[in-house]
C-alpha positions, 0 to 999 in steps of 0.5 A, a space after each residue: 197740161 200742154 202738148 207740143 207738136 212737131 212738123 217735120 220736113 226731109 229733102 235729099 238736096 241737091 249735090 251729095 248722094 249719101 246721107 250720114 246724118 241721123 235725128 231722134 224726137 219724141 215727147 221729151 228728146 229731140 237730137 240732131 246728128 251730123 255724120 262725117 267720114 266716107 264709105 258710109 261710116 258718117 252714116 253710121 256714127 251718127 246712127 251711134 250717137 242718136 240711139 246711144 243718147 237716146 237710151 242713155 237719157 231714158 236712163 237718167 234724165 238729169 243734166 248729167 245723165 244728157 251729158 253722160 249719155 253723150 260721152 258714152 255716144 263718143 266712148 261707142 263710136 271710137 269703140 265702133 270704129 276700133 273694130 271695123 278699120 274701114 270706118 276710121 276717121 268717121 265722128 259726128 256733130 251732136 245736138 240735142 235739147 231735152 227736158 231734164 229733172 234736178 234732184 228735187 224734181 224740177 224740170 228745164 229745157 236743157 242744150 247739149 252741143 258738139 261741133 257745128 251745129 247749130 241751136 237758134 231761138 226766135 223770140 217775137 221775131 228775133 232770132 238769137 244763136 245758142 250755141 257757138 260752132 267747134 270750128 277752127 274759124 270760130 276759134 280764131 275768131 274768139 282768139 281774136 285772130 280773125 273777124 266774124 266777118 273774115 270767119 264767115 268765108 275762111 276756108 277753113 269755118 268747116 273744120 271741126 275741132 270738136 267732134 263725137 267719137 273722133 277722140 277718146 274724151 269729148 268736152 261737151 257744151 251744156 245749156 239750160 234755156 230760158 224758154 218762154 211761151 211763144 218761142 221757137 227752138 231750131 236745131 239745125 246742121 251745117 247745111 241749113 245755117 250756111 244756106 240761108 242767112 238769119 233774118 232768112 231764117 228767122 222770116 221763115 221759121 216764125 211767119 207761117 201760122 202753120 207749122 208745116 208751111 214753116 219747115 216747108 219754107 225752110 226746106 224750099 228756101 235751102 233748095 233755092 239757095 244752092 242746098 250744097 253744105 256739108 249737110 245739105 242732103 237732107 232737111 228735116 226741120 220741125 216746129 212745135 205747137 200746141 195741140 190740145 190736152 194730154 196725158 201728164 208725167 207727174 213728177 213731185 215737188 219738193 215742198 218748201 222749193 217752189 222749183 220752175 216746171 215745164 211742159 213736157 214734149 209730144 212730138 207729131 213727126 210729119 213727113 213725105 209718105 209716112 202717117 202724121 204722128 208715127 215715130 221714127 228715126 230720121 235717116 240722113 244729114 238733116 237740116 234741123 228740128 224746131 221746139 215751139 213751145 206755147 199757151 196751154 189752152 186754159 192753163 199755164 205751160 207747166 209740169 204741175 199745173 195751177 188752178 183756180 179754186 173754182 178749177 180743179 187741177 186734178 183729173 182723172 186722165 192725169 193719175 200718175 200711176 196710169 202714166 207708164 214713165 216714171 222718174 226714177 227714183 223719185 217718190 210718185 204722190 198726188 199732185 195738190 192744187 193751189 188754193 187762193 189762199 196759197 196753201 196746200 189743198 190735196 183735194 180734202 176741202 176739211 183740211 185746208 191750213 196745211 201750208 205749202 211751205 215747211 221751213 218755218 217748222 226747221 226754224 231759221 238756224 236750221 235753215 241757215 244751216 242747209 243752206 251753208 252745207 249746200 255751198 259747202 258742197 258746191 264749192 267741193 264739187 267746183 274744186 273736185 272739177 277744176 282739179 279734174 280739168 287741170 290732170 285732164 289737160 295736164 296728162 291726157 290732153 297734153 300731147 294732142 294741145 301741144 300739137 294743135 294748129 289752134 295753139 298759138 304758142 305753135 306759131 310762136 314757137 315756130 318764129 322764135 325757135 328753129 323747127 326741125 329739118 325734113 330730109 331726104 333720103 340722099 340727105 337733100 334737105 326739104 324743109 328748114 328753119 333759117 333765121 329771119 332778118 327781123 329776127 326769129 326764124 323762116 320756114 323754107 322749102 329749097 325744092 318748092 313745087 317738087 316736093 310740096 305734095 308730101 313736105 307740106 307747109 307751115 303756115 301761121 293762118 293755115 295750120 300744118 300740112 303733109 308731112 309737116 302735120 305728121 310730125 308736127 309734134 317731133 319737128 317742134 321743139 319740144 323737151 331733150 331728155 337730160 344729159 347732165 344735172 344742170 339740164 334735169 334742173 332746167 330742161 332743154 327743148 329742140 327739134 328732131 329731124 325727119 329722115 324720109 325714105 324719098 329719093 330726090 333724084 327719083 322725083 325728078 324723074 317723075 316730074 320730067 316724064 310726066 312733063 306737065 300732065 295731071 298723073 301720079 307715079 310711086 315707087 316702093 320697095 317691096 321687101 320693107 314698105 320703103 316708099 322711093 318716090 311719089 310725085 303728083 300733078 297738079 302740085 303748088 309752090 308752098 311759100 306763099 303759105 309761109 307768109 305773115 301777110 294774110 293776104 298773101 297766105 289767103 291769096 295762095 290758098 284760094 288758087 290751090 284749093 280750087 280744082 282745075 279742068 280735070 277736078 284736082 286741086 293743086 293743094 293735094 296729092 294725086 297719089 294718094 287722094 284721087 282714085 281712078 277705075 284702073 282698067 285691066 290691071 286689076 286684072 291681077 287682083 281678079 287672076 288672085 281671086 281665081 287661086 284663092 277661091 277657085 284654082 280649077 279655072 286656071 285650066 279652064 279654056 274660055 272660047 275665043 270671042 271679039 266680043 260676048 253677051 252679058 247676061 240679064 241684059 242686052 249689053 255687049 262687051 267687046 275687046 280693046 279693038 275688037 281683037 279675037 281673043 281667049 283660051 286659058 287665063 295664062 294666055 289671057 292675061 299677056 294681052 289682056 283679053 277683056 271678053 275672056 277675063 270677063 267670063 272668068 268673073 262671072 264664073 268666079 261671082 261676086 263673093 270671091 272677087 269682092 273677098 279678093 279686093 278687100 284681102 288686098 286692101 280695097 275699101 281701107 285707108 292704106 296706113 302711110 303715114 301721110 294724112 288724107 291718104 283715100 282708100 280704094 274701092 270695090 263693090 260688095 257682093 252684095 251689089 252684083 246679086 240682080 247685076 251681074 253685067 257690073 260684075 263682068 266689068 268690075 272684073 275688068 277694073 271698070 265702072 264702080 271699081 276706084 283706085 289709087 297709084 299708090 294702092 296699085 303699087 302695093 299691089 305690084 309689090 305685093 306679088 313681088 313680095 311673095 303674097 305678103 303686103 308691107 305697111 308703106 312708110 315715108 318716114 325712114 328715121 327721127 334725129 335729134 338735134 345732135 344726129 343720134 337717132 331716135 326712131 327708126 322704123 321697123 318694118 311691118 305688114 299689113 295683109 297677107 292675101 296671097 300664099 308664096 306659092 299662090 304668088 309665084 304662079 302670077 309672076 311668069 304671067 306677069 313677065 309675059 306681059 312685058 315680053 311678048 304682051 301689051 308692055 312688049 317693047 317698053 323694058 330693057 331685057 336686063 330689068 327683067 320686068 314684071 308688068 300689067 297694063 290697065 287703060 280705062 274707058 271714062 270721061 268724054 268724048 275727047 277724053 276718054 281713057 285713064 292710062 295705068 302701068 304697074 311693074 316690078 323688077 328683078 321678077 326673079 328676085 324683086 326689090 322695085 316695084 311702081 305704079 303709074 297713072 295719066 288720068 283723062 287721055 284721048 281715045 287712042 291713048 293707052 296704059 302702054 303708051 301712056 303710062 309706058 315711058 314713065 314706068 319704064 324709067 321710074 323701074 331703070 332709075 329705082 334700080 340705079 339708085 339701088 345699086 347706087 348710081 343716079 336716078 337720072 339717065 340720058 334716057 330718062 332725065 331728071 
């Protein structure tokens, strides 16, 4: 019987600072997965997959027990995510190779696989691919829409369209391998296939003699090659070889089928600082895991193993009834050996004619029979499948295949039949279908680069994107619900409208104010959630993506996607991707942190001080300019004195501030109904336990705090709101095709972290601010505005401040509130004079439009 051992290697890479991949292998199951989805939770559903597979094919280890074990992996990881909100959107790739047993007891090396991972085997010196990537480029190239060679660099070969856990159902690739003595297996994620080419790999994985300079090899080479992919975090590819007898898992043959066997797996796991032959899972993206199988010294590689008469099978270390794992199931007898004659010899020399083979005592119509019933069976079985599969797509699939970009009908769809109108709350039309010359029709956008960042695109080599994704499935055409017998004997399809929430004129407010500068400004109405405006820069023009012509749609598409001086991409929105340390106006949050969990603070006096000493450490802090400044946290916040609300966070500890952040949203994805919206960041408490210099800072809005515009908004407008957060919409209502409506949105909320009481007291601090504070002279008198100024101290020398303003108005009775942030401004630069201007005419011109005049003023153009 043979033993296999396995070499493994780990590396960090050289970009990413996180590992979300996990890897299992014993002496039967190795699995590779791949994690994907921030804030850990990639971490986390790999984690899920590999212990769910794990246990499920101990449970069961059939070919269909491997792949129930990876549905029940997906069915944990949409259940986990379910549960724990901040982990939504997280999945994984899934690779494994097992050995598996048949009814009868055989045994084979069998594949599973879900998404980009990759399987290779290398059979004297070639290297084959086993498996095919879930990508949307491999995809089209199977659709014949693009070449291997076009496939290889298109941006979008790391889509998935397939993944663990990121849908209900997940439809799994299984393969039985054909694996001879000699070769080698290697499982690998992403991050090793897309560094090194395959001669490279097959160069590396099959020279050394010696397993461990193998993985080695492969690790070193990843490094040199850059070790950025997706999964280039961390390496762990492993070679088997054999190492020697060992104890055997016996299994029973049924008699009369002479059914393939092979050896069982015993894996040696090697890695940085752990003893050779310890198990354990393996933490992080990991590059792979190899299976060698090969000779076994003096005998075949096989689960129940041949000799000759002069050799005896059987030993005394190989009793099955010593073994501790048993199939399931499954009667345990001796194992015979083979005689020279081919008979049956179960070690009693006086008992020799015993024939291996017993159909001869059924007779040939009885044999005949069976065998016709196993047909019979199988072909019930493929027919049960095939009508699974047909109510599968017909009736739970349906919906997310109608909507996919892979479908080609979408694209046919949309050049033969108009797609739905994308308008604008004063009824701008934003996206439209108009017939083309060549016939069919034309996606246009009239207002172009504005409004680009929300509309999105359609694009007939990219997919969709921004709203345009969003309600993809209500702006395509779809079935009308009859209105007359002739329609219920054939149906009619059209497009619904999308109606936004959006004001155009406000837009261009923003635009003009920010006047070329990267930056983001929201405007939302506290009371429903209604988002008035949202305008970003860097921003593109989404016509080229409309193209035809590849060429041109790929032209556009590099520009975009490629970040400019400051690290955004044009292909994006500032708003709600990019988040920023917000400075002192989270100060707000910190004040709310202060009612919630310790109201006495409030009339606490902190001294006056220019600057204070941060403990366990010889740090200083000091304010803005070095003002004098303290007293009680009303008087401190108008001209938000940085010493003295440090102190109240050291005296508030990391528990209250950390709870305080998350009651508002912080680490979660703010349901706008927009996709790619980021969540914004605060430490856990955990995380200030040996730091309390972090905490004094994060207090401040610096260091490890990250947020956006539009979470900052809802901030403001949750104060505004009397404590009560709303759930923030674009969409404002969905038209048919004859104007009636048929949703409209109801207004929602999402978190309550604040009593009205509570809010009511940060109101009249927040007025103080644009009164007599760090905004004094930037509002009108008659807005009647609350406000808070943030200017973060990051980036070099020469820039070095992200400039924020959040504001609300009327502060008695408020129905606009804003944020705005200038990212990378000069050292002198500040929230006020920055982010000032901008605020001050997005608050004037929400009122206006409120009140139903232009948003555009003499003073504020648009």
């Amino acid at each position: 019987m043979t033993r296999w051992r396995c070499a493994a290697a780990t590396d960090i890479g050289l970009v990413r600072q996180t590992n979300q991949d996990a890897v299992y292998v014993d002496g039967a199951l190795a699995v590779v997965a791949d994690g994907m989805g921030g804030h850990a939770a990639g971490e986390v559903a790999a984690q899920i997959a590999v212990e769910t597979v794990r246990a499920g094919y101990y449970a069961d280890e059939s070919v269909e027990g491997l792949v129930a074990a990876v549905e029940r992996a997906n069915a944990a990881i949409v259940r986990d995510a379910k549960e724990n909100p901040e982990r939504f959107g997280m999945g994984t790739t899934l690779l494994a190779v097992a050995i598996t047993y048949d009814y009868a007891g055989a045994s084979s090396p069998t594949l599973v696989h879900v998404g980009d991972s990759r399987a290779y085997q290398l059979r004297d010196g070639a290297l084959r691919q086993l498996t095919q990537d879930h990508s949307v480029a491999e995809e089209w190239v199977r659709l014949g829409r693009l070449t291997p060679e076009e496939a290889a660099v298109h941006p979008r070969r790391h889509q998935l369209t397939r993944g663990v856990g990121v849908e209900e159902e997940v439809a799994v690739d299984v393969l039985s391998i054909d694996a001879l003595t000699g070769d080698r297996i290697l499982l690998c994620s992403d991050g090793l296939s897309n560094e090194l080419v395959p001669d490279e790999l097959a160069r590396l994985a099959g020279d050394p003699a010696d397993l461990e300079d193998a993985v080695e090899g492969l690790v070193a080479a990843a490094r040199a090659a850059g070790g950025h992919g997706p999964s280039a975090r961390t390496l762990a590819p492993a070679s088997l070889h054999p190492a020697g007898p060992a104890r055997s898992r016996r299994v029973p043959r049924d008699r009369g089928r002479g059914g393939r066997s092979h050896p069982l797996v015993r894996v040696l796991l090697v890695l940085p600082g752990r003893l050779p032959g310890s198990r354990r899972h393996l933490p992080g993206p990991a590059l792979g895991h190899a299976l060698v199988p090969a000779d076994p010294p003096g005998g075949d590689a096989l689960l129940h193993e041949r000799a000759s008469p002069a050799r005896p099978a059987r030993r005394a270390g190989d009793d099955p009834r010593a073994h501790p794992r048993r199939r399931p199931g499954l009667r345990e007898e001796p194992v015979p050996r083979v005689a020279a004659r081919g008979h049956l010899d179960d070690d009693h020399d006086d008992d020799p004619d015993v024939d291996l083979d017993d159909d001869h005592d059924e007779g040939p119509g009885l044999a005949v029979g069976r065998r016709l019933s196993l047909l019979a069976a199988a072909i019930l079985v493929l027919f049960a499948v095939v009508v699974g599969q047909s109510l599968n797509l017909q009736f739970f699939r349906a919906r997310a295949l109608d909507a996919s970009p892979l479908n080609p009908r979408n694209n046919t769809v949309t050049a033969n039949q108009a797609r739905g109108e994308i308008v604008a709350a004063d009824g701008t039309i934003l996206a439209q279908s108009v017939p083309a010359a060549n016939g069919g029709y034309k996606r246009i956008y009239p207002l172009g680069s504005l409004m680009a960042g929300l509309v999105g695109f359609v694009s007939p080599y990219y997919g969709t994107w921004a709203l345009e994704a969003q309600y993809n499935r209500q702006l395509t055409p779809h079935p009308q619900p009859p209105q007359s017998l002739a329609q219920v004997l054939a149906p009619t399809q059209a497009s619904d409208n999308v109606v936004l929430t959006i004001n155009v004129g406000l837009e261009r407010v923003i635009q003009h104010a920010l006047a070329g500068r990267d930056g983001a400004g929201v405007v939302i109405d506290p009371r429903n959630g209604d988002v008035l405006a949202m305008y970003s820069n860097p921003t593109y023009n989404p016509v080229p993506f409309t193209s035809s012509n590849y060429a041109v749609a790929a032209a556009a598409w590099k520009k975009d996607t490629t970040n400019n001086a400051h690290g955004f991409p044009p292909l994006g929105e500032l708003a709600t991707q990019q988040t920023f340390p917000p400075g002192s106006t989270f100060k707000v949050v910190t004040t709310s942190a202060v009612l919630l969990s310790k109201p006495q603070l409030l009339k606490k006096v902190y001294p006056a001080k220019t600057f204070i000493h941060l403990p366990n450490s010889n740090k200083t802090l000091s304010n803005y300019a070095y003002e004098l400044c303290g007293g009680t946290i009303a008087e401190m916040l108008p001209p938000s004195c940085d010493t003295g609300f440090a102190m109240v966070g050291l005296d508030l500890g990391g528990n209250a501030l950390s709870a305080a952040a998350d009651a508002y949203g912080f680490n979660e994805v703010p349901p706008l109904d927009l996709p790619g919206v980021a969540a914004s960041n605060f430490p856990p408490a955990s995380a200030f336990t040996y730091d309390l210099p972090q905490l004094a800072y994060s207090s401040l809005g610096q260091q490890n705090v990250r947020e956006s515009a539009l979470m900052d908004a809802m901030i403001a407008g949750t104060v505004a709101n009397g404590g009560v957060e709303m759930v923030p919409h674009l969409m404002k209502e969905i038209t048919g095709p004859n104007g009636a409506v048929v949703t409209r949105f109801k207004k929602s909320v999402w978190k309550t972290p604040l009593s009205a009481a509570q809010a009511a007291q940060i109101v009249p601090l927040m007025v103080a601010v644009a009164t007599s504070g760090t905004a004094a002279g930037i509002f009108p008198a008659a807005d009647d505005v609350a406000a808070k100024t943030g200017t973060s101290q990051t980036g070099t020398v020469a820039q070095n401040t992200d400039d924020w303003l959040i504001a609300f108005a009327p502060a008695s009775d408020p129905t606009v509130a804003a944020a705005v942030v200038v990212p990378y401004q000069v050292t002198s630069a500040t929230g006020a004079s920055v982010a000032g201007p901008i605020i001050a005419c997005l608050i004037e011109g929400g009122l206006a439009v409120q009140a139903g005049h232009p948003a555009a003023s003499s003073a504020c153009p648009g």
